[in-house]
C-alpha positions as CSV (number, residue, x, y, z in Angstrom):
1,X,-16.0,-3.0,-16.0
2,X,-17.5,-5.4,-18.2
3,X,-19.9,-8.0,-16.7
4,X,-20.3,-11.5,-16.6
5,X,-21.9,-14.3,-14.7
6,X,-18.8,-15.4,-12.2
7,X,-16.9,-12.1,-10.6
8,X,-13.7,-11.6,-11.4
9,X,-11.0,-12.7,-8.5
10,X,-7.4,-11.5,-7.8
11,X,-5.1,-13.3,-5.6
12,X,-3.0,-11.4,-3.8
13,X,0.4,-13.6,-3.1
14,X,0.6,-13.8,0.8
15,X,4.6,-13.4,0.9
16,X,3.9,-9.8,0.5
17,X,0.1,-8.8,1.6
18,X,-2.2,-9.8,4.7
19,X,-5.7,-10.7,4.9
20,X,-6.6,-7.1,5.3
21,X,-4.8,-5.9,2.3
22,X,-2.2,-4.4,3.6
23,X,1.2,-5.4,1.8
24,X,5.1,-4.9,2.3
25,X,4.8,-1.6,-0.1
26,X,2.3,-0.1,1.7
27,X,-1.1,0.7,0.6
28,X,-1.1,0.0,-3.3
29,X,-5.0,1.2,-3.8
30,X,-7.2,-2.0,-4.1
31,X,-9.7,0.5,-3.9
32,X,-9.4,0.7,-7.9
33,X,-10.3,-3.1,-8.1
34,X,-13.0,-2.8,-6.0
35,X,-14.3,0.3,-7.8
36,X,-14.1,-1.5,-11.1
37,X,-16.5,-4.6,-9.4
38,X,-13.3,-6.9,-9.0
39,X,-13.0,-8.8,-5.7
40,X,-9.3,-9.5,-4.5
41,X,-8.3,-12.2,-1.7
42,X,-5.5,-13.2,0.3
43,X,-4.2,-16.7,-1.1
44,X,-3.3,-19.4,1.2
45,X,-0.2,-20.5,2.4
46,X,1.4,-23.5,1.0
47,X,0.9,-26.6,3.1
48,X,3.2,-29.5,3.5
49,X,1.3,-32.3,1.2
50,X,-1.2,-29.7,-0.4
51,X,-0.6,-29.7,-3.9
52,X,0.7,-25.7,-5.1
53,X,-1.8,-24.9,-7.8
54,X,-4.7,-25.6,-5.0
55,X,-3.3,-21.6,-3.8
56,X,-5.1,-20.6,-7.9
57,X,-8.5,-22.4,-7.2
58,X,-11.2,-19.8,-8.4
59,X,-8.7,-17.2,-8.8
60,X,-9.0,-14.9,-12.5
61,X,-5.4,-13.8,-12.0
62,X,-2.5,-13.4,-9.4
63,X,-0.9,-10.2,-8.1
64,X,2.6,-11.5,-7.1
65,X,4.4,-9.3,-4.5
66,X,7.5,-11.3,-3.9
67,X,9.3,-13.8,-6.4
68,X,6.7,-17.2,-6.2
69,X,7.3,-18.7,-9.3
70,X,4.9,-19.5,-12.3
71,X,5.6,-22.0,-14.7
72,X,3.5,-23.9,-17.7
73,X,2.6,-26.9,-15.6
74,X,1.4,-25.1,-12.9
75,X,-0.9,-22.5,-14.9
76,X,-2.2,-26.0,-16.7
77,X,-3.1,-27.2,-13.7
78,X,-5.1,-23.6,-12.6
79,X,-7.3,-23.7,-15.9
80,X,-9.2,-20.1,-14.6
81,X,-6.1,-18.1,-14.1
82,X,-6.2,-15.9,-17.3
83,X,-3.5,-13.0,-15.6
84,X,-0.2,-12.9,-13.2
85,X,0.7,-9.6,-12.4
86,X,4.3,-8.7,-10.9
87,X,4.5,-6.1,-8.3
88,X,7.6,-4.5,-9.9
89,X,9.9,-5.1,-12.7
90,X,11.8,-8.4,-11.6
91,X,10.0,-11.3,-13.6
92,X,12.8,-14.0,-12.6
93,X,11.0,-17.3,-11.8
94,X,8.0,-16.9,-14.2
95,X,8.3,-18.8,-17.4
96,X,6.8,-16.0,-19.8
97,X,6.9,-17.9,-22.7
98,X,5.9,-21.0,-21.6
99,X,2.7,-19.1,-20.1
100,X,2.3,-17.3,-23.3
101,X,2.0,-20.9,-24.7
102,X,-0.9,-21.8,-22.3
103,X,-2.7,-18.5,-22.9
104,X,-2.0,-16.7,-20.0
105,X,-0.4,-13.2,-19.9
106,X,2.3,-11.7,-17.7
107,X,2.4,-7.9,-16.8
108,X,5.7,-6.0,-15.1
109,X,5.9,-2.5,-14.6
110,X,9.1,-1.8,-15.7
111,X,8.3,2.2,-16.6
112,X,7.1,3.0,-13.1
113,X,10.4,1.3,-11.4
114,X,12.7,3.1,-13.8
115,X,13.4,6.5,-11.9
116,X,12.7,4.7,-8.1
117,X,15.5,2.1,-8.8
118,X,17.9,4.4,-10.8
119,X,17.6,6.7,-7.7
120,X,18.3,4.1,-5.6
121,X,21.5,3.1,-7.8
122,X,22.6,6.7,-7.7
123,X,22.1,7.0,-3.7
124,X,24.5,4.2,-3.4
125,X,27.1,5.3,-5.7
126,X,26.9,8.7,-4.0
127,X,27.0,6.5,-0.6
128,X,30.3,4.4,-1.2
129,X,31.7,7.1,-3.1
130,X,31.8,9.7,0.1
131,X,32.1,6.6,2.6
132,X,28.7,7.3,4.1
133,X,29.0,4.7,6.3
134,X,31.9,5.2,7.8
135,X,31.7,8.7,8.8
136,X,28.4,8.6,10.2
137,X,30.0,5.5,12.8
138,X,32.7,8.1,13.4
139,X,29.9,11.0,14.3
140,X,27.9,8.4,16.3
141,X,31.0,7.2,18.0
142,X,32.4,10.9,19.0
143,X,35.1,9.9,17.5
144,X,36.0,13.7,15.9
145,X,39.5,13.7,17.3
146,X,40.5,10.6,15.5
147,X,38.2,9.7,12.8
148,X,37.4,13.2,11.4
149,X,38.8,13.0,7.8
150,X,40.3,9.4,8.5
151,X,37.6,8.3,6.1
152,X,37.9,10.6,2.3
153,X,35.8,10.1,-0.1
154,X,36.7,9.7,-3.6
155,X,33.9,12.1,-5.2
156,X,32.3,11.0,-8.6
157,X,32.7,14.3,-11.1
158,X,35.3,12.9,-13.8
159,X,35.2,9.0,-12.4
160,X,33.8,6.5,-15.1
161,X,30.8,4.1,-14.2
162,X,30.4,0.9,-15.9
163,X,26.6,0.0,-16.2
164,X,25.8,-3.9,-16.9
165,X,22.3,-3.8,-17.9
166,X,21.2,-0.8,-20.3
167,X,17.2,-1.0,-19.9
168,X,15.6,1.7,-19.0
169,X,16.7,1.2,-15.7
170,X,20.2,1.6,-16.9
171,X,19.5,4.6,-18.9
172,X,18.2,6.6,-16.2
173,X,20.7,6.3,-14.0
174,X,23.5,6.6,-17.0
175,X,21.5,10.1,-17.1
176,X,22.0,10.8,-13.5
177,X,25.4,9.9,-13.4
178,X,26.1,11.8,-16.5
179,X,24.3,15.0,-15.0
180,X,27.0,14.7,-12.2
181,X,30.3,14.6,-14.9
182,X,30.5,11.0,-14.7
183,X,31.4,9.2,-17.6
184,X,29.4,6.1,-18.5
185,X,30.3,2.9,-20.6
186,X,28.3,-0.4,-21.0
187,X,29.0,-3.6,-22.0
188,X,28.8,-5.4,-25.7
189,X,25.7,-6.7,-25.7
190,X,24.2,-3.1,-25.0
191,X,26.1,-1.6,-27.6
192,X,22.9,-0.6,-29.6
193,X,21.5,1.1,-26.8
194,X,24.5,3.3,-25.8
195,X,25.4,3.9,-29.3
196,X,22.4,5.8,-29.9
197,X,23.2,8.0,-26.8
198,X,26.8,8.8,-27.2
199,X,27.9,5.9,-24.8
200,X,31.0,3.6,-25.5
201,X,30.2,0.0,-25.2
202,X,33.1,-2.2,-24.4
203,X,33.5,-6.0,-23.3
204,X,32.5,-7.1,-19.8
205,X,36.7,-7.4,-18.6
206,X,37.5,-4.2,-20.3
207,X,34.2,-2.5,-18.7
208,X,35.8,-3.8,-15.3
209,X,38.9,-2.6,-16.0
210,X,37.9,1.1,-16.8
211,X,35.3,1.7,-14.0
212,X,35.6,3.3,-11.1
213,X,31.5,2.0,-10.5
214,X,30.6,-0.8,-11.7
215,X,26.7,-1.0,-11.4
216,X,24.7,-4.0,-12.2
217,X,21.1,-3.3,-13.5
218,X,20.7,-6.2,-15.8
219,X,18.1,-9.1,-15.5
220,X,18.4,-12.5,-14.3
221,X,17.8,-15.1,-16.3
222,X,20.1,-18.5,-17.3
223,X,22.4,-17.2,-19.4
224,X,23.5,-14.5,-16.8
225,X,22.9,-15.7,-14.0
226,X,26.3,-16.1,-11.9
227,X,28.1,-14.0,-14.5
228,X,30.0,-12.0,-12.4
229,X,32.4,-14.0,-10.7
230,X,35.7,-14.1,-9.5
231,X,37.7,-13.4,-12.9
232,X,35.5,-10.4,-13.1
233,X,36.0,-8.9,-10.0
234,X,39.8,-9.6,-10.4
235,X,39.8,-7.3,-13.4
236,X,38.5,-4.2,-11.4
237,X,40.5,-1.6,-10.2
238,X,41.5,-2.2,-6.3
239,X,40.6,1.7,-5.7
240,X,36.8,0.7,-7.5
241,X,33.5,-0.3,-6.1
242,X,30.4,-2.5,-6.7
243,X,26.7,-1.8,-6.9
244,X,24.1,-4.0,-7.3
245,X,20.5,-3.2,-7.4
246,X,19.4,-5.6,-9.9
247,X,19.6,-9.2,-8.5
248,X,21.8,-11.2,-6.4
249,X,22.2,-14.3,-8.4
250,X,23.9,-12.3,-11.1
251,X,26.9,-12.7,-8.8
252,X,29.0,-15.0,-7.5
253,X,28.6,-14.2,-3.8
254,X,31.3,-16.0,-2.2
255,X,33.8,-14.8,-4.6
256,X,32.5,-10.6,-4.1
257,X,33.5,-11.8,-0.1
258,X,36.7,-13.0,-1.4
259,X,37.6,-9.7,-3.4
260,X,36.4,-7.6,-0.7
261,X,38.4,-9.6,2.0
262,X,41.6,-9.5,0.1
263,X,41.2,-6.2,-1.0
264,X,41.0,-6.9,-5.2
265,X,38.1,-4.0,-4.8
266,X,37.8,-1.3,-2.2
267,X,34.2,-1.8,-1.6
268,X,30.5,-3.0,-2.9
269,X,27.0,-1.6,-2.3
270,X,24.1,-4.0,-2.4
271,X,20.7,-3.9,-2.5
272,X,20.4,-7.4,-3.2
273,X,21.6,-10.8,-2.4
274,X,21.9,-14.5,-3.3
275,X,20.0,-15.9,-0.9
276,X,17.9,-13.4,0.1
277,X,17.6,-12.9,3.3
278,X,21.7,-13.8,3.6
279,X,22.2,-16.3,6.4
280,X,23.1,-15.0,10.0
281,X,26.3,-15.7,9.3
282,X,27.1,-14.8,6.2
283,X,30.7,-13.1,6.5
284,X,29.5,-10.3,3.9
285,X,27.5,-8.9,6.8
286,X,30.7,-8.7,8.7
287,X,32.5,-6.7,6.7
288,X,33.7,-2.9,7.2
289,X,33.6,-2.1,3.3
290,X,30.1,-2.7,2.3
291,X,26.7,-1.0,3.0
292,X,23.8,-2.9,2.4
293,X,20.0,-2.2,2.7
294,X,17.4,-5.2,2.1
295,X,16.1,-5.5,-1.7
296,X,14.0,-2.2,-0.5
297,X,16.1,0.8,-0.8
298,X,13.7,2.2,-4.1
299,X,10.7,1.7,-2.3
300,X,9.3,5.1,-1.9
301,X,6.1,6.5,-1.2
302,X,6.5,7.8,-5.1
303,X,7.5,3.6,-6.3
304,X,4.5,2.3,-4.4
305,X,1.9,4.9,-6.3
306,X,3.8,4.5,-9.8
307,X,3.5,0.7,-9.3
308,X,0.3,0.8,-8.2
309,X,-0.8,2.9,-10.9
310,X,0.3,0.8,-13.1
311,X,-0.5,-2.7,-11.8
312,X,-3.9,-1.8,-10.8
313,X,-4.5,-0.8,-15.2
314,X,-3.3,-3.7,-15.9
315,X,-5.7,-5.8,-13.9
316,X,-8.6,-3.7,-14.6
317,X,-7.9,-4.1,-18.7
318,X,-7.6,-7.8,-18.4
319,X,-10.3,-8.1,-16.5
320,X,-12.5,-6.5,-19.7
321,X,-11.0,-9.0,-22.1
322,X,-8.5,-6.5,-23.2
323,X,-4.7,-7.7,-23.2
324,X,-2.9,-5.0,-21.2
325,X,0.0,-2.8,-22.8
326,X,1.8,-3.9,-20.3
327,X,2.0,-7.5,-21.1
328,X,5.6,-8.8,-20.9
329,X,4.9,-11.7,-22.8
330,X,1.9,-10.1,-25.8
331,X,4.4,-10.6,-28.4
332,X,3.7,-14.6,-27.8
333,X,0.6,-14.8,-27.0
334,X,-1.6,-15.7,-29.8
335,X,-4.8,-13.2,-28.8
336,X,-7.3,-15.8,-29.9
337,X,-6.0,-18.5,-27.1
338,X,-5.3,-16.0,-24.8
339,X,-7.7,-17.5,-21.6
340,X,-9.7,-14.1,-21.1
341,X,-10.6,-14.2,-24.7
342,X,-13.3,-15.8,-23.4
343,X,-14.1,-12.9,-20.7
344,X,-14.0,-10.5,-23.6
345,X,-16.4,-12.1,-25.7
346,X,-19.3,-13.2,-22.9
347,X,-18.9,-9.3,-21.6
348,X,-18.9,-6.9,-24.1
């Protein structure tokens, strides 16, 4: 690595790694920072009455396990943080642009979640499709006699899946599902994307109204979040079901219960929620047509060494001065106010 005067320091966000460097993914390799003469820490905790950009003091950049978010008034107030580096693909909560603006960049690692979370979509399609759930109470139960082949499946070969979100999330799994003689559609606003791989696009009430899947792998941001709500879910098929593995505040919660309760849709499957962890009481954990696993179901040993992979470039290029491919936000960041500018210059 190119040197300097100060070190270069990572935070790592503490709603996801501990003091030893152990994290919620497992190990993720800060062996490669260390390697490359960077030093990592845990960041404190927020305190009542301690101002939030006092977590950043002599911190280079900030690897952010969980969903803390970054804005332009709080990287102003951090003037060393050059870097914030997202654990994953999610970016909800960070202000990219307005970072851009105050020089700082923003990595994802969208490529390395792509198969991991397409995987994941496809195991819970595959789930709700042969009723998973169900069966295995009936084999823990004993209940043979009664509830052998009380629960049928619907299979998937010849069904049609509606995909909301056609990144390259979406397009994996539209590969999957394909590979498996499901038909896949996807909304308007993807039509470019689909066109170019034989898919038919349609509008989001017609998508609802064709699928027998409808899978959500689009990002949250203010013009979709909340999108899917009642009217939506209204429009499906009764014999249809509902995956989510992209966010929770894409959907109107409360109205998903509603439809679920009343039998407008014949199940959901969700990695995700809205809040997340759902309250106690939250009557979607009470219901019989839903299986649920908590925001976790692609992490794999094979997610946590892509990520890592990935993640661990990124700081390592930043740290040299370079801007990383990876940069969410490059395309707005003007390179010659880019904060580890500076870096670059006073190491080479």
């Amino acid at each position: 690595m190119a040197r300097n005067n100060r070190e270069y320091v990572v935070g790592l966000t503490p709603d996801g790694a501990g003091p030893d460097g152990s994290t919620i993914f497992g190990d993720i390799g800060l062996g490669r920072l260390e390697e490359a003469g960077i030093t990592w820490r845990l960041m404190p905790e927020v305190t009542a009455g301690q101002p939030v950009h006092r977590m950043f003091d002599g911190l280079d950049a900030v690897l952010s396990f969980g969903h803390m978010p970054f804005d332009a008034e709080l990287v102003r107030q951090a003037p060393r943080l050059k870097h914030v580096a997202r654990f994953g693909a999610g970016y909800d909560g960070i202000d990219s642009v307005g970072l851009a603006a105050e020089g700082v960049i923003v990595t994802t690692a969208p490529a390395a979640v792509r198969k991991p979370l397409a995987l994941a979509g496809l195991t819970l399609v595959l789930a709700a499709a042969h009723r998973l759930i169900e069966n295995h109470q009936v084999a823990v139960s004993g209940q043979w006699d009664t509830g052998r082949g009380k629960y049928r499946g619907i299979g998937v070969d010849g069904r049609t899946a509606g995909i909301i979100g056609f990144g390259s999330v979406g397009i994996q799994l539209a590969e999957y599902l394909q590979a498996l003689g499901v038909t896949v559609i996807t909304t308007e606003r993807n039509a470019s994307a689909a066109q170019q791989r034989g898919i038919d696009s349609h509008p989001l009430f017609e998508l609802a109204r064709r699928s027998d899947f409808v899978i959500v792998t689009a990002a949250l941001t203010d013009e979709t979040r909340g999108m899917l709500a009642a009217d939506f879910f209204a429009a499906m098929q009764a014999s249809a079901y509902f995956v989510n593995i992209a966010r929770g505040g894409l959907v109107d919660q409360a109205a998903l219960v509603r439809a679920l309760q009343e039998g407008e849709i014949a199940g959901a499957a969700l990695d995700v929620f809205d809040p997340e962890p759902p309250a106690k009481d939250d009557p979607l954990l009470a219901l019989e047509n839903v299986i649920l696993s908590p925001h976790a179901l692609c992490w794999t040993a094979d997610f946590t060494h892509s990520v890592s992979a990935s993640v661990m470039a990124s700081v390592v290029q930043a740290a040299r001065g370079e801007i990383p491919a990876a940069a969410l936000n490059r395309d707005l960041l003007d390179p010659s106010t880019w904060r580890g500018a500076a870096q670059s210059s006073s190491t080479r």
